[in-house]
VEXDREN-487324 format. One line per 8 residues: their letters; for each residue x, y, z of N, C-alpha, C. Coordinates in pm, whole numbers, plus 50000, padded with zeros to 5 digits. Layout:
residues N
a) X/Y/Z/X/Y/Z/X/Y/Z  ...
***
This chain:
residues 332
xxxxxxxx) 50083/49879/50000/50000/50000/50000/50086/50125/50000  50159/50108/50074/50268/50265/50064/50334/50276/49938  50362/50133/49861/50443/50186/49726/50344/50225/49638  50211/50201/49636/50089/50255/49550/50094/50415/49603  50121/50454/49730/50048/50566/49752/50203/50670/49676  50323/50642/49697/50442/50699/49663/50429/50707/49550  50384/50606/49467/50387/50590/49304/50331/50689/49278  50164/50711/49362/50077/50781/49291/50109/50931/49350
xxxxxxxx) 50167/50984/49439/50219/51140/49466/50336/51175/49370  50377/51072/49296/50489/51152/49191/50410/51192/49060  50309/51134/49043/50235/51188/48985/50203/51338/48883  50146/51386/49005/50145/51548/49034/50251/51620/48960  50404/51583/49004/50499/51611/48980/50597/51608/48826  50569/51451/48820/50573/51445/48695/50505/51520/48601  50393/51531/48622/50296/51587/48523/50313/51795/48539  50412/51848/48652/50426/51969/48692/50538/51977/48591
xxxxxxxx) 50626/51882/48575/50824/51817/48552/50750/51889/48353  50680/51742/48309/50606/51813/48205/50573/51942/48117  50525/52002/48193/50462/52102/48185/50571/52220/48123  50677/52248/48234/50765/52329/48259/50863/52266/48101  50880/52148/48095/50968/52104/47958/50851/52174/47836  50775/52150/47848/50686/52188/47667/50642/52316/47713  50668/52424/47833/50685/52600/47820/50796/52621/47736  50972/52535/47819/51054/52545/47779/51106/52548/47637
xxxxxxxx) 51005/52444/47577/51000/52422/47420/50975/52519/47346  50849/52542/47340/50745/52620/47326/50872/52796/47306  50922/52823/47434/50977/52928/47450/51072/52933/47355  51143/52808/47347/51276/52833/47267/51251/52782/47120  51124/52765/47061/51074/52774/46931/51033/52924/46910  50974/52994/46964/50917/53082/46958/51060/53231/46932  51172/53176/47044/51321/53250/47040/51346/53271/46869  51366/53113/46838/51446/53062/46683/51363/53126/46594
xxxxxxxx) 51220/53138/46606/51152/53222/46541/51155/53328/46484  51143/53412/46632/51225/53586/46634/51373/53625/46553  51435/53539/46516/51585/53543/46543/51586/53514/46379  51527/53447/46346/51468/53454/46233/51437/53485/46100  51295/53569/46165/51257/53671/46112/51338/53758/46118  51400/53805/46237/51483/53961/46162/51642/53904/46089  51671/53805/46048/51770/53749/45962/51722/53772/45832  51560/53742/45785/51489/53726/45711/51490/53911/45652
xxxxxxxx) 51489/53941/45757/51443/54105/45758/51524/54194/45674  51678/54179/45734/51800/54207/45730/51824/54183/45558  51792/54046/45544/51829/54033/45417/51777/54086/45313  51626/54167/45346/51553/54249/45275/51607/54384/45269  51577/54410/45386/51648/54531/45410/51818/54598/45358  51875/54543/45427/52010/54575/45448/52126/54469/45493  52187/54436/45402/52293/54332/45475/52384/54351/45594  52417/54464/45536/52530/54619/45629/52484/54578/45762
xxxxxxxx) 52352/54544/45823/52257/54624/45966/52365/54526/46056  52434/54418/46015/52467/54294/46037/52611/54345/46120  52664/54454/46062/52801/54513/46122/52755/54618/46168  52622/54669/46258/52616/54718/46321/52618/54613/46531  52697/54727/46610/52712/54651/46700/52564/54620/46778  52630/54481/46794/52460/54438/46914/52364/54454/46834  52310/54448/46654/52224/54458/46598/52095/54351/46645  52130/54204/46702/52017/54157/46752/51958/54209/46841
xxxxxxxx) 52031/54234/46987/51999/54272/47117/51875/54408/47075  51958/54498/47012/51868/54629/46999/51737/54584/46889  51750/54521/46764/51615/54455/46669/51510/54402/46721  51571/54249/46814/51459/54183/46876/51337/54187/46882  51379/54290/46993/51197/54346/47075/51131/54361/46969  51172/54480/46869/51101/54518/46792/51044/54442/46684  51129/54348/46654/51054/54191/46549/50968/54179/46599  51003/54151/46703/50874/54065/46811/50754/54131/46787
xxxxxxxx) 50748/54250/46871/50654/54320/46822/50566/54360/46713  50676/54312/46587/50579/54332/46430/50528/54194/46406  50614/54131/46482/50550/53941/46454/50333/53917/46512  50399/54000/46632/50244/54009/46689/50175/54090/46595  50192/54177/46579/50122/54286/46477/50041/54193/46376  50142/54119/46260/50128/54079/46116/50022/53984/46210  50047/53872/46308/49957/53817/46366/49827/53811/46367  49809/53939/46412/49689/54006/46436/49581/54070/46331
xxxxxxxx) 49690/54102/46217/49641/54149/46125/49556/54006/46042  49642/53924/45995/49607/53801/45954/49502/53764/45976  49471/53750/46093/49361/53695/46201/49219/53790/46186  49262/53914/46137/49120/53962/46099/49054/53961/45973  49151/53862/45886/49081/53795/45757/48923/53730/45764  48872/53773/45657/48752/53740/45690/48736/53561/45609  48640/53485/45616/48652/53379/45540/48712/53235/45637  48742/53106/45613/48761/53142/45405/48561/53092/45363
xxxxxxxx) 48556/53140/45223/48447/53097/45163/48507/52969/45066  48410/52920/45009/48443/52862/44900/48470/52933/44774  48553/52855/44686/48595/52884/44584/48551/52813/44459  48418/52782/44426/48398/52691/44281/48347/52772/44188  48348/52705/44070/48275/52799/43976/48163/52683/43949  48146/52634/44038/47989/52549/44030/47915/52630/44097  47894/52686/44162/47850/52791/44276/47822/52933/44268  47874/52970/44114/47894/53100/44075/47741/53157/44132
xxxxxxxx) 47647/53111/44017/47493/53113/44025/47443/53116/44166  47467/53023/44226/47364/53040/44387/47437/53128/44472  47576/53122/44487/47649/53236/44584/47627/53406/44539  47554/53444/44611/47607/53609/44586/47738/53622/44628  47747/53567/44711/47912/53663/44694/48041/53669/44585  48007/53518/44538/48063/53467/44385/48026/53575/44310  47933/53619/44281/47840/53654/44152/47904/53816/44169  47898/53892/44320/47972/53956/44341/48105/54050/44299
xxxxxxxx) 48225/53945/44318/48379/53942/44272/48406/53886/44166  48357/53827/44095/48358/53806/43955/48288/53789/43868  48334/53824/43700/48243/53849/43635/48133/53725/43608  48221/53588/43582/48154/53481/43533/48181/53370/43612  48174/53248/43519/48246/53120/43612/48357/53130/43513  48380/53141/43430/48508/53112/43387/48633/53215/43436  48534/53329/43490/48649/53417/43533/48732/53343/43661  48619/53270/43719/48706/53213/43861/48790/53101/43836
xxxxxxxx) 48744/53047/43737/48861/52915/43657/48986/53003/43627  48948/53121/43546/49095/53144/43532/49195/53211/43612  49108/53262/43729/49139/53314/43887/49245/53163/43927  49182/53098/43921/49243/52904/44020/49374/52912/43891  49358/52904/43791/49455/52858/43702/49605/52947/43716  49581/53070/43799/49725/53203/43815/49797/53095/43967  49756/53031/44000/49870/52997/44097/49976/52918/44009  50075/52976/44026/50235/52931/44016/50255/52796/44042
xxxxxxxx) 50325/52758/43894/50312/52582/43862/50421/52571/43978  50521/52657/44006/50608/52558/44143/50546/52566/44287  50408/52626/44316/50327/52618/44428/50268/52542/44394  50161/52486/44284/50092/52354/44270/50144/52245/44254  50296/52210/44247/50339/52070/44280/50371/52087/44410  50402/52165/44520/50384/52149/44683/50276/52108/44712  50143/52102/44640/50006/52116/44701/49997/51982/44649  49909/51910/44804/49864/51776/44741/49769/51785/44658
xxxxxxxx) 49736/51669/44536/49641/51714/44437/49457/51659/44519  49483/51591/44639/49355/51498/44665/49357/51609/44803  49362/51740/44824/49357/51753/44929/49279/51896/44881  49183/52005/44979/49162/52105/44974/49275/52204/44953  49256/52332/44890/49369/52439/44909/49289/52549/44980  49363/52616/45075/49342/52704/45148/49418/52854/45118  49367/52978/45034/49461/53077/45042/49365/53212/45023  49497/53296/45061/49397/53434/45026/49381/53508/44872
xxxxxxxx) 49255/53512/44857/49218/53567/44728/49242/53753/44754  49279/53807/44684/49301/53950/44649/49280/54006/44532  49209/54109/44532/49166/54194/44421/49188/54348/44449  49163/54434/44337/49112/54519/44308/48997/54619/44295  48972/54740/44346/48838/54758/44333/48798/54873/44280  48721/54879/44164/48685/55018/44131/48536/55055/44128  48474/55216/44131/48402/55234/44151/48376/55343/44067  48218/55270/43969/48181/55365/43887/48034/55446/43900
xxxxxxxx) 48009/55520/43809/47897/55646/43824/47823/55560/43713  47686/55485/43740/47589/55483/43617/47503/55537/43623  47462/55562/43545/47310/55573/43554/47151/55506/43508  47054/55487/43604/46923/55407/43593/46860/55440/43658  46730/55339/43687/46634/55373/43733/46620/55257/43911  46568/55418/43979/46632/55370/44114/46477/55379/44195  46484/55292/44292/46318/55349/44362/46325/55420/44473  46217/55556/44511/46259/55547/44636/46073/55508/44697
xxxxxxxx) 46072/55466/44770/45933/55474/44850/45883/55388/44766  45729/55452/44654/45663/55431/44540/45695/55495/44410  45825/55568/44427/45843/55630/44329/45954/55561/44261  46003/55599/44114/46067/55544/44042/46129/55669/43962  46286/55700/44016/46365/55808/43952/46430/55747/43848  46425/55821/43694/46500/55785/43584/46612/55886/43596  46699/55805/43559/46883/55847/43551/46950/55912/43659  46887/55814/43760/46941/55841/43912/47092/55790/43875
xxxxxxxx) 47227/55866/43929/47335/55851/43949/47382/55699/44074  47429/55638/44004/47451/55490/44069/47576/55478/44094  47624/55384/44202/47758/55349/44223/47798/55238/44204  47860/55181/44095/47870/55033/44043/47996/54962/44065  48033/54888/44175/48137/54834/44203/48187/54694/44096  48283/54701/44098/48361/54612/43995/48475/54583/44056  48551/54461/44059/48655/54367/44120/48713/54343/43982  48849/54341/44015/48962/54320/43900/49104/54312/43950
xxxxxxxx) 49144/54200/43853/49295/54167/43857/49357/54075/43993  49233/53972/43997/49233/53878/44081/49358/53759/44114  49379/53736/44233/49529/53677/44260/49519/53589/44389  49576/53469/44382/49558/53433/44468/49712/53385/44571  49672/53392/44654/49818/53447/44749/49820/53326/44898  49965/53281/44873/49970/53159/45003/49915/53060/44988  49878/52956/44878/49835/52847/44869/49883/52782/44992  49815/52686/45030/49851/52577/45103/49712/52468/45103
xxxxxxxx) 49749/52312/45168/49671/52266/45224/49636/52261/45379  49702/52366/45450/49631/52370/45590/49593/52558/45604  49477/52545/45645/49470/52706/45726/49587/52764/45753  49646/52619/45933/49736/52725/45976/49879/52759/45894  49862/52676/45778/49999/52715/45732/50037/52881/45616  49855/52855/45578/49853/52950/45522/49854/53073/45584  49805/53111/45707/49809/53212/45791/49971/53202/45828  50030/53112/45836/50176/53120/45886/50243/53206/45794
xxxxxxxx) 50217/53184/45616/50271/53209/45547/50229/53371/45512  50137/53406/45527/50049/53557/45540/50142/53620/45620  50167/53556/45703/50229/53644/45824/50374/53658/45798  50446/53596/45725/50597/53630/45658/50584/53713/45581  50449/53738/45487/50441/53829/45407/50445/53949/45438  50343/54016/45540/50364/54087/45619/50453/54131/45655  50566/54091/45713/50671/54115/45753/50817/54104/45647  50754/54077/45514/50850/54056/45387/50794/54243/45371
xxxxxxxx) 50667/54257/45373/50619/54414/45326/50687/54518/45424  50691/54448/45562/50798/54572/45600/50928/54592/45595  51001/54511/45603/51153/54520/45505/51161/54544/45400  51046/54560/45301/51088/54596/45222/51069/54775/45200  50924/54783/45311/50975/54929/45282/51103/55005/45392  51131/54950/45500/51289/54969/45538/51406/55012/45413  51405/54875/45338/51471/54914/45207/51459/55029/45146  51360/55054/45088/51319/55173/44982/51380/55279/45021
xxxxxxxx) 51350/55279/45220/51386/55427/45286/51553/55404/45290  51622/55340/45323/51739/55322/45328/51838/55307/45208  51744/55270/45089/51786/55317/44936/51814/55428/44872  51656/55495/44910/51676/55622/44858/51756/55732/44938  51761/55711/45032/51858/55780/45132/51998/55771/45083  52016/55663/45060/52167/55633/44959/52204/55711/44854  52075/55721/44753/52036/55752/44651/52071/55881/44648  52007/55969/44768/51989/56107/44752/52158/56188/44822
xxxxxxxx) 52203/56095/44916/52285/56120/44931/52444/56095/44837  52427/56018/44757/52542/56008/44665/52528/56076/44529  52399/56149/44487/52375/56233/44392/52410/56399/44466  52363/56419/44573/52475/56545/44698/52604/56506/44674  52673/56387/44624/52825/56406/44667/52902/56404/44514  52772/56361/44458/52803/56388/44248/52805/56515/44231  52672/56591/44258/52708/56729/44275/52829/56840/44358  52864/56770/44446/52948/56838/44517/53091/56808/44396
xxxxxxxx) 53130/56681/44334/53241/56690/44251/53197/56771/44152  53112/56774/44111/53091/56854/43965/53130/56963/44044  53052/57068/44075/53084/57176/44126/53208/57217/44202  53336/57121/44245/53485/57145/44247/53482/57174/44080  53471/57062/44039/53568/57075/43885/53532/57184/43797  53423/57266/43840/53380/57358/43781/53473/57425/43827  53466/57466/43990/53555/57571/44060/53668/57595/44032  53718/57447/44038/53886/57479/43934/53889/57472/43815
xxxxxxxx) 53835/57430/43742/53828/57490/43589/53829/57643/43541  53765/57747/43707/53735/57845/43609/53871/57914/43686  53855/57880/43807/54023/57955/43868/54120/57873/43803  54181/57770/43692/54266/57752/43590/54264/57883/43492  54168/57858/43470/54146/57961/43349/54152/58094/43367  54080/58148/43494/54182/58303/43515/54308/58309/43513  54378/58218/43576/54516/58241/43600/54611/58225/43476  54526/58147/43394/54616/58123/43284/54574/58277/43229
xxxxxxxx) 54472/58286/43193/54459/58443/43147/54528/58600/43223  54565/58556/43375/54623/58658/43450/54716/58760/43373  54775/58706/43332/54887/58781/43280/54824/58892/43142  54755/58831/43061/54652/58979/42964/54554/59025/43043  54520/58996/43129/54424/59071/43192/54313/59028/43285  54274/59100/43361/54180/59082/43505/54044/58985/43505  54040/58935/43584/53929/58858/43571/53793/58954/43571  53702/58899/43466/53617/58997/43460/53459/58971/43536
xxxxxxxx) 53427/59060/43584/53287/59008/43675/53170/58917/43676  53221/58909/43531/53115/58746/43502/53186/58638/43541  53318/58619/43595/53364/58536/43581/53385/58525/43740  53390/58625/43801/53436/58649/43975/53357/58597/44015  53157/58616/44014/53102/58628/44018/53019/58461/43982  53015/58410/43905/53012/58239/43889/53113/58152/43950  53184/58213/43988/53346/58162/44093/53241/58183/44228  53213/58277/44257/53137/58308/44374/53054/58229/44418
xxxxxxxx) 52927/58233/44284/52755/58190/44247/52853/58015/44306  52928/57984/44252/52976/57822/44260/53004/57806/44394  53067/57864/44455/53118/57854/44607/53018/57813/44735  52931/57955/44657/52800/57909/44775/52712/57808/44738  52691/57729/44673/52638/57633/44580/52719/57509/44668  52876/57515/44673/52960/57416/44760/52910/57422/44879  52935/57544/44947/52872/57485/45056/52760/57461/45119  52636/57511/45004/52509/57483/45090/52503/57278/45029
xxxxxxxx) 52569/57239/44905/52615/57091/44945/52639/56999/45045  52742/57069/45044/52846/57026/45156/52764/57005/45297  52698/57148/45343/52578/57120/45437/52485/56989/45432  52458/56999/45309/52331/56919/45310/52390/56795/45306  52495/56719/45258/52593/56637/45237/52601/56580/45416  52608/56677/45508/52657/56635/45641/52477/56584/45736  52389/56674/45641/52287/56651/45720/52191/56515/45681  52192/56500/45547/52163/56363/45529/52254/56255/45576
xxxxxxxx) 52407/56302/45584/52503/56175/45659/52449/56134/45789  52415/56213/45862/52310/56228/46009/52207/56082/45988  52171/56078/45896/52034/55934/45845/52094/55827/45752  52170/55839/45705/52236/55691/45642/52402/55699/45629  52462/55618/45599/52598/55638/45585/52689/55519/45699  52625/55456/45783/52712/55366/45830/52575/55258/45899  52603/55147/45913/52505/55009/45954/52413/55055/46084  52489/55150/46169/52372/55133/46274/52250/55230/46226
xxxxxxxx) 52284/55352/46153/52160/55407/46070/52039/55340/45991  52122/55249/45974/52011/55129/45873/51939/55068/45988  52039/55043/46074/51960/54958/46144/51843/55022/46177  51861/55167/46231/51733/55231/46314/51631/55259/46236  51624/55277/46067/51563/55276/45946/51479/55140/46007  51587/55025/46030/51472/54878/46000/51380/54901/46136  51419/54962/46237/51347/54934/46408/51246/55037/46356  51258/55129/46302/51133/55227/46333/51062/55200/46239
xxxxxxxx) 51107/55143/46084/50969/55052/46026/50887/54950/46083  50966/54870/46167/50848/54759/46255/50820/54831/46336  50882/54899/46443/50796/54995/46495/50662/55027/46540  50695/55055/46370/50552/55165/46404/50486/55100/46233  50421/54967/46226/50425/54874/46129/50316/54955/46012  50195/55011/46105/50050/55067/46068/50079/55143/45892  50162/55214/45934/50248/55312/45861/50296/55225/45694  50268/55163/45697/50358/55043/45619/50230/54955/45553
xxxxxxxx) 50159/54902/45635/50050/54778/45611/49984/54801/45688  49836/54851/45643/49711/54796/45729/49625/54726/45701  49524/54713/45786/49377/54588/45758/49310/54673/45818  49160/54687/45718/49039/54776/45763/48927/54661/45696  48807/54620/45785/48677/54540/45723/48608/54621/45632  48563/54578/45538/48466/54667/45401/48434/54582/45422  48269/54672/45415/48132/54571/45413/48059/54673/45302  48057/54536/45201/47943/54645/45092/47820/54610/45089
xxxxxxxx) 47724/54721/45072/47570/54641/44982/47535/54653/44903  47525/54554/44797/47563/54552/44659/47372/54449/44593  47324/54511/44513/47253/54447/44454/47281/54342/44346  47177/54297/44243/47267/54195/44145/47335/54233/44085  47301/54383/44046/47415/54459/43928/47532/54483/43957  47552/54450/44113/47659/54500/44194/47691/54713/44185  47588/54709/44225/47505/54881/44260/47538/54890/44378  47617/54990/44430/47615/55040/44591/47537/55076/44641
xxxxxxxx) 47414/55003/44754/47277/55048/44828/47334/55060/44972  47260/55194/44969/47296/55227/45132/47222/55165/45260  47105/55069/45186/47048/55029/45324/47064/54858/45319  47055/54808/45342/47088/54663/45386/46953/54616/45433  46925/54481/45369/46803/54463/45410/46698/54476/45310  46728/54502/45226/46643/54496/45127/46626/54429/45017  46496/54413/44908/46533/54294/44876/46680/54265/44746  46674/54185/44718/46752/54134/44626/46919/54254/44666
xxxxxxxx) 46918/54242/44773/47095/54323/44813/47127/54222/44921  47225/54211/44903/47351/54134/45005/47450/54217/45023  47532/54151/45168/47624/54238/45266/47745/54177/45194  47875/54220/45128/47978/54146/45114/48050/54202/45213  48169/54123/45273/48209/54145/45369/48363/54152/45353  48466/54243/45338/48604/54211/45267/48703/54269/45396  48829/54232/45354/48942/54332/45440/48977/54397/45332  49023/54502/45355/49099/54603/45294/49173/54643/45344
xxxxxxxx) 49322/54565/45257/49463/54623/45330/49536/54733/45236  49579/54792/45300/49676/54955/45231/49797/54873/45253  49905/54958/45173/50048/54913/45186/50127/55054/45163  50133/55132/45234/50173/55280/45220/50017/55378/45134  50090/55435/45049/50016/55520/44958/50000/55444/44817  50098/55343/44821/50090/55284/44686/50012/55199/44648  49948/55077/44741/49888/54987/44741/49778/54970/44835  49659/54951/44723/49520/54936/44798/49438/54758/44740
xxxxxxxx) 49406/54718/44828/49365/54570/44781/49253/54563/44860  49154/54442/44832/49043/54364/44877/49072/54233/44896  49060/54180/45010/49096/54006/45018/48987/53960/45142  49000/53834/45106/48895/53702/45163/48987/53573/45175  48981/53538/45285/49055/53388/45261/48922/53290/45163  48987/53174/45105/48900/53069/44960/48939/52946/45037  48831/52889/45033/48853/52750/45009/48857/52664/44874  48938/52623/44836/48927/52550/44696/48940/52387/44661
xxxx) 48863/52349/44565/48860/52198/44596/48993/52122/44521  49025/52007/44563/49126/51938/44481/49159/51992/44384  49331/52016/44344/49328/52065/44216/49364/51924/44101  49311/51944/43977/49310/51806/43867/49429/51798/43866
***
């Protein structure tokens, strides 16, 4: 009886012993993760950030922090729906985002032949669909009450240039893979800023040579002329116009050096893009109400209109999209 009761108080323990090993795991997957991604980052960004000192110690946090972000963002994908073009007809929301059924065949057919041999062929695919959206002025006949207005001004939504993004056969892998993306979009605008900074600063230091070789070109040329005669005021005078030209360079030369010019600058380029991620990539829900014509109605609830329900992510000023996670069936 006592070795039953000893057996059974280690129990507890064991199962405490447990616990503490798969945090431990858990923790130091989650480390290799972080460590990672900003390797991943780096290589987008800037190779240089790498000979800045302590570049992990000071990055870290801040990965971390955009890791949760892209996370989060992901997670407010709406979906997934299905994806057939058997379905076109009964789904409004099909009927919706594209024009036909063949448009959605040829929607399935843009994934990348080296992503459809990763994908099992007997298995569902899981990814996010993304589009385009524009919005036009028609005109028809609109009701209000009992009445019936001719060449009422309409708002006719239209979806275009459809793509589908992160194939996989599991959810979570596809959300895994969303979420690198994310974080591929902010290194890369790190880059851009740390490019053009390059950019602007080595066209300041093109100008600054031109404008020597001017300077001594034209003080050659007085001096060779010294001896017949004085330099004449057009010439003092563009000697001058050039000088101050050098040094408001030269200034500007030291004040952009201030923001790029050695690895730990880059680095702080890459921390304050994750940062402050919003700035870079967002996710906002669009909910439209769209009749069959796909007509913008302001009230919901009425007949023959449905609610579509989308995210809409920005990517700076440059990029505006519509996406839904799809479910799609076996591919042939």
């Amino acid at each position: 009886m006592m070795k039953t009761a000893r057996s059974t108080s280690r129990i507890p323990v064991l199962s405490w012993v447990e616990d503490q090993f798969k945090t431990l795991r858990l923790k130091q997957t989650h480390r290799v993760a972080v460590h990672q991604a900003l390797e991943a980052a780096i290589d987008i960004a800037d190779s240089k950030i790498r000979l800045a000192p302590q570049y992990k110690k000071t990055a870290l946090p801040v990965i971390e922090q955009a890791m949760e972000y892209s996370s989060r963002l992901v997670a407010a994908l709406p979906g997934p729906i299905c994806l057939n073009s058997r379905n076109y007809h009964t789904d409004p929301f099909l009927r919706a985002i594209f024009r036909s059924p063949d448009h959605i065949q040829e929607t399935l057919q843009r994934i990348p032949a080296g992503e459809k041999k990763q994908l099992h062929k007997n298995a569902d695919i899981i990814a996010l669909l993304t589009m385009s959206r524009e919005t036009k002025t028609t005109f028809g006949h609109e009701r209000h009450g009992e009445m019936i207005l001719r060449d009422a001004a309409m708002q006719t939504i239209n979806f275009y240039d459809h793509l589908l993004v992160a194939p996989s056969n599991r959810l979570e892998t596809t959300l895994a893979l969303l979420e690198e993306k994310v974080l591929e979009i902010l290194a890369a605008t790190a880059m851009e800023t740390i490019n053009s900074l390059r950019e602007e600063l080595a066209e300041l230091r093109e100008r600054k040579a031109h404008l020597d070789s001017m300077k001594r070109m034209l003080k050659g040329k007085n001096r060779a002329f010294g001896n017949l005669a004085p330099p004449s005021y057009e010439a003092r005078k563009k000697i001058e116009d050039i000088k101050k030209l050098l040094a408001q360079t030269a200034h500007a030369i030291e004040e952009k050096k201030k923001h790029i010019g050695i690895p730990e600058k880059s680095l702080q380029h890459l921390i304050d893009t994750f940062k402050n991620p919003t700035k870079a990539i967002s996710i906002e829900k669009l909910s439209l109400n769209l009749n069959w014509m796909n007509v913008l109605m302001e009230k919901k609830g009425q007949q023959d209109v449905n609610t579509i329900a989308l995210a809409e992510f920005a990517a700076g000023d440059e990029l505006k999209r519509q996406g839904i996670l799809v479910t799609i069936g076996p591919l042939s």
